[in-house]
C-alpha positions as CSV (number, residue, x, y, z in Angstrom):
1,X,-0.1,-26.7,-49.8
2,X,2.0,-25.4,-46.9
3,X,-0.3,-23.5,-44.6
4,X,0.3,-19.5,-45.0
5,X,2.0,-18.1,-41.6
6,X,-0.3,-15.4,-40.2
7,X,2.0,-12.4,-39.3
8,X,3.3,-12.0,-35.6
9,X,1.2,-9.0,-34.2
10,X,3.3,-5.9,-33.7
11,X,5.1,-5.3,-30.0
12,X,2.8,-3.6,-27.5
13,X,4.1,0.2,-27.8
14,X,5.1,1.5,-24.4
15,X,3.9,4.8,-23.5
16,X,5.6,7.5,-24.5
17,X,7.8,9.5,-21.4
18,X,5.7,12.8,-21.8
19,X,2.2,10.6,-21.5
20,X,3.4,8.7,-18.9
21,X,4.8,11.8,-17.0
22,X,1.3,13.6,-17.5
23,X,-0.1,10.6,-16.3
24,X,1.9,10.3,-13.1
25,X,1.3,14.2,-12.9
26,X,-2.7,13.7,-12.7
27,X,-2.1,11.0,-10.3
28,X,-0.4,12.9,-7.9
29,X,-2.2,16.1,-8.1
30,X,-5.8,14.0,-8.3
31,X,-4.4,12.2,-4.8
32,X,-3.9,15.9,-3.4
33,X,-7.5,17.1,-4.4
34,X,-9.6,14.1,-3.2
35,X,-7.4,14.5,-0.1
36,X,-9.0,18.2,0.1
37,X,-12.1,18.5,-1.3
38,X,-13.3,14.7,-1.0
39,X,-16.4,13.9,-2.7
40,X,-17.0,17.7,-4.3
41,X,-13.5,17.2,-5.7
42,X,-13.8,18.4,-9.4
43,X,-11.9,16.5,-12.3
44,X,-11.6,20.5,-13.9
45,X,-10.0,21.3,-11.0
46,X,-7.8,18.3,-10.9
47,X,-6.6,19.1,-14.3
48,X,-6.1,23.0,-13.8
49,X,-3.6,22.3,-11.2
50,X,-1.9,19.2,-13.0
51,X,-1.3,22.3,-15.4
52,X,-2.5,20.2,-18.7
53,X,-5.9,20.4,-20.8
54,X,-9.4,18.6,-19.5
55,X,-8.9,16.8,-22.6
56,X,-5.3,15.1,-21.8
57,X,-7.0,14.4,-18.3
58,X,-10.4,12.7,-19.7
59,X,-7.9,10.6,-22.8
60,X,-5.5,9.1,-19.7
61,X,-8.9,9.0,-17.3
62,X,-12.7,9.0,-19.0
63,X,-14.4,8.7,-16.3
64,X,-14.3,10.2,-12.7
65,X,-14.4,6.7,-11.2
66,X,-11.3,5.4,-13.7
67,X,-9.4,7.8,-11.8
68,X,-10.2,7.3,-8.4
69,X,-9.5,4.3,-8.8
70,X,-6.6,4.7,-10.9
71,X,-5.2,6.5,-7.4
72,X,-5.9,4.0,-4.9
73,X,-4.2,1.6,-7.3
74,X,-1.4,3.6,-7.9
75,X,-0.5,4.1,-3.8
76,X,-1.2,0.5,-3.7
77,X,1.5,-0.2,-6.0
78,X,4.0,2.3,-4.7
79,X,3.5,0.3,-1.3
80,X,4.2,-3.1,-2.5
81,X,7.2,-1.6,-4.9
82,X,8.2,-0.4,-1.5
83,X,8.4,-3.6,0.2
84,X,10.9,-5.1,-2.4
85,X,13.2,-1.8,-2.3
86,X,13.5,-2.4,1.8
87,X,14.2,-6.1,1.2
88,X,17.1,-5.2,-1.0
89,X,18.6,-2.9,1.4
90,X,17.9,-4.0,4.9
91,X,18.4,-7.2,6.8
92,X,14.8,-9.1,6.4
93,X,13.8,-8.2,10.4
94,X,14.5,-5.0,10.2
95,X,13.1,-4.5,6.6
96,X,9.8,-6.1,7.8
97,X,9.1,-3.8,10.5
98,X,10.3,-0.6,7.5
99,X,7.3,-2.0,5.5
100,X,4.4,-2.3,8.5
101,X,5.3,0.9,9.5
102,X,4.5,2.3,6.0
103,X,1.7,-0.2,5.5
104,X,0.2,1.9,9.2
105,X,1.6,5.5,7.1
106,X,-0.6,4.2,3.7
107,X,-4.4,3.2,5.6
108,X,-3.4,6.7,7.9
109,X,-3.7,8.7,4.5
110,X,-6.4,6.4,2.8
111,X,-8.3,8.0,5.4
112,X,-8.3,11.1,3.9
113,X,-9.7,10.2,0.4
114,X,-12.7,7.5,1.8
115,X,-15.2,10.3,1.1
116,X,-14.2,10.6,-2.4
117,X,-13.8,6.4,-2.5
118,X,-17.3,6.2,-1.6
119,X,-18.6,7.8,-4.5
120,X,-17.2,5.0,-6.7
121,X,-19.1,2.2,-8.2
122,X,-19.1,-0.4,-5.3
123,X,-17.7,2.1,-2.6
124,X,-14.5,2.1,-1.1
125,X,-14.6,-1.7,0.1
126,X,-14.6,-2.8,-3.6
127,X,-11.5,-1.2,-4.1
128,X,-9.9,-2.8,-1.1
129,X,-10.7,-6.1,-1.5
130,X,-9.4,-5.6,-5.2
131,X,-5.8,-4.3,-3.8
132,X,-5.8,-7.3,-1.4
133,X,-3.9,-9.7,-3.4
134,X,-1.5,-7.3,-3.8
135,X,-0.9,-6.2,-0.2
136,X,-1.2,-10.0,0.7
137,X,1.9,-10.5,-1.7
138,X,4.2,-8.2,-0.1
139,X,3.0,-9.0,3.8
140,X,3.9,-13.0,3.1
141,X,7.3,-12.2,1.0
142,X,8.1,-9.9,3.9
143,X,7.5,-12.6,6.8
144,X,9.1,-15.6,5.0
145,X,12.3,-13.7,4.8
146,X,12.7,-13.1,8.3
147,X,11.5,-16.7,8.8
148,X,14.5,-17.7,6.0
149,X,17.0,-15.5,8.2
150,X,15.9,-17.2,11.5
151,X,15.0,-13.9,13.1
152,X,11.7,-15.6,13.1
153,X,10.2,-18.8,14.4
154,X,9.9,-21.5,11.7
155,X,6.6,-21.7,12.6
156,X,5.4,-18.2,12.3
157,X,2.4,-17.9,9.9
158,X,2.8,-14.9,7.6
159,X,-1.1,-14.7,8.0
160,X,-0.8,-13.7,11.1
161,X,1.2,-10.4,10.9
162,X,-1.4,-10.0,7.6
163,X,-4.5,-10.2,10.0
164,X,-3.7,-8.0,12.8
165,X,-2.3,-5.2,10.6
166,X,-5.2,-4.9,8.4
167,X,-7.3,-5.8,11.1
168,X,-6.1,-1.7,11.8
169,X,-9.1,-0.7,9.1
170,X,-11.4,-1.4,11.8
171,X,-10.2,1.2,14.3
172,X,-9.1,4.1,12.6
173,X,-12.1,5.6,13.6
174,X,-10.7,5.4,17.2
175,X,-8.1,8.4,18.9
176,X,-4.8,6.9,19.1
177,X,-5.0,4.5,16.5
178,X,-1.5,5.1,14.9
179,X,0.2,4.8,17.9
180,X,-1.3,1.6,18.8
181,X,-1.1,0.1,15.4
182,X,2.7,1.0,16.1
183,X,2.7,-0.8,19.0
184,X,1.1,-4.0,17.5
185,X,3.9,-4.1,15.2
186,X,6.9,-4.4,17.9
187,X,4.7,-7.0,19.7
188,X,4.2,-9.5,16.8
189,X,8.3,-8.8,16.0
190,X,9.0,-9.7,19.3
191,X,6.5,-12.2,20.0
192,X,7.5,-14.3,16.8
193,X,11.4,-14.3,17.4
194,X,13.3,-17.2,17.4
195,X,14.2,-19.1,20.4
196,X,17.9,-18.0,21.0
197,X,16.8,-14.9,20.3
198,X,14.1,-14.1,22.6
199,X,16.4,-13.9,25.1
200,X,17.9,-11.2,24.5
201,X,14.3,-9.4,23.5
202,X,13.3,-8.7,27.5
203,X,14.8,-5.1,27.0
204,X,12.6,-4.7,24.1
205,X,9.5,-6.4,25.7
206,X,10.1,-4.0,28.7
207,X,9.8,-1.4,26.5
208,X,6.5,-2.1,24.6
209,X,4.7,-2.7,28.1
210,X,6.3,0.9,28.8
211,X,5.1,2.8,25.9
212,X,1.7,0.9,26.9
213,X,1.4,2.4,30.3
214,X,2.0,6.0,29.2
């Protein structure tokens, strides 16, 4: 006898828009109240102010740590997303620097939700390392495009520009940071042009080593 076919299982049902808008709501609101209250940050609170029931918070998040984390994933995503918007709409160079600027803007307002990072399972480095990939992604994608366009040197190594940003974790504790992370990112541009181009990159050379005087 033929063997029976076992039915195909139903198509994965997509959210509906008013659970997914709730969702994005909490997210948004939860990102505000870590930001404020940190560790004493309450999921009641969270939920008041999201203006729905504890009970639609706790069904999209059960647990305090789901939606920590939930956060920190979420920015994570929005800065990758980011990184193919600017490389749809800006010349790869000028696109690259867009996206390590905002990579500086998203560890400047991690910051400000570590204390309520900390109280997850793991800490705040567990959620890090678990974004990497993802931030990893975007930084190479970024680099080989201005390597493609020959703004770059062939022989640039996307790791590079991916080590010495995130290598920015290590000093936020230090006054100035930002600006200096800002800095780091015109001197890898310019120290990574092309040949024919460097050229014509003294101007801009002159004007790192200004910025870096003042």
């Amino acid at each position: 006898m033929p063997k029976k076919k076992l039915p195909l299982p139903p198509p994965a049902r997509k959210p509906r828009a008013d659970a997914q808008r709730n969702r994005e709501r909490i997210l948004q609101v939860a990102k505000e109240v870590f930001t404020r209250d940190g560790a004493a940050a309450s999921l009641d609170d969270i939920a008041r102010h999201s203006g729905i029931g504890p009970g639609t918070l706790y069904r999209h998040f059960p647990t305090r740590d789901t939606l920590i984390e939930a956060v920190y994933r979420s920015e994570v995503e929005k800065l990758a997303a980011a990184e193919q918007r600017f490389a749809a709409t800006m010349p790869p160079l000028e696109a690259l620097r867009a996206w390590m600027l905002l990579f500086i803007e998203h560890v400047s307002d991690k910051r400000l939700i570590i204390p309520a990072m900390e109280t997850v399972a793991g800490g705040f480095v567990r959620l890090i390392e678990g974004s990497r990939p993802l931030i990893h992604t975007a930084f190479v994608a970024s680099v080989k495009r201005a390597i493609a366009s020959g703004d770059l040197c062939a022989d640039t190594n996307p790791d590079d520009f991916v080590r010495a940003l995130v290598g920015v974790f290590h000093t936020t504790a230090l006054p100035g940071w930002e600006q200096s992370a800002r800095r780091i990112v015109d001197i890898l541009i310019a120290g990574s042009r092309s040949t024919p181009k460097r050229a014509n990159d003294a101007s801009v050379a002159e004007k790192i080593n200004t910025r870096g005087r003042h």
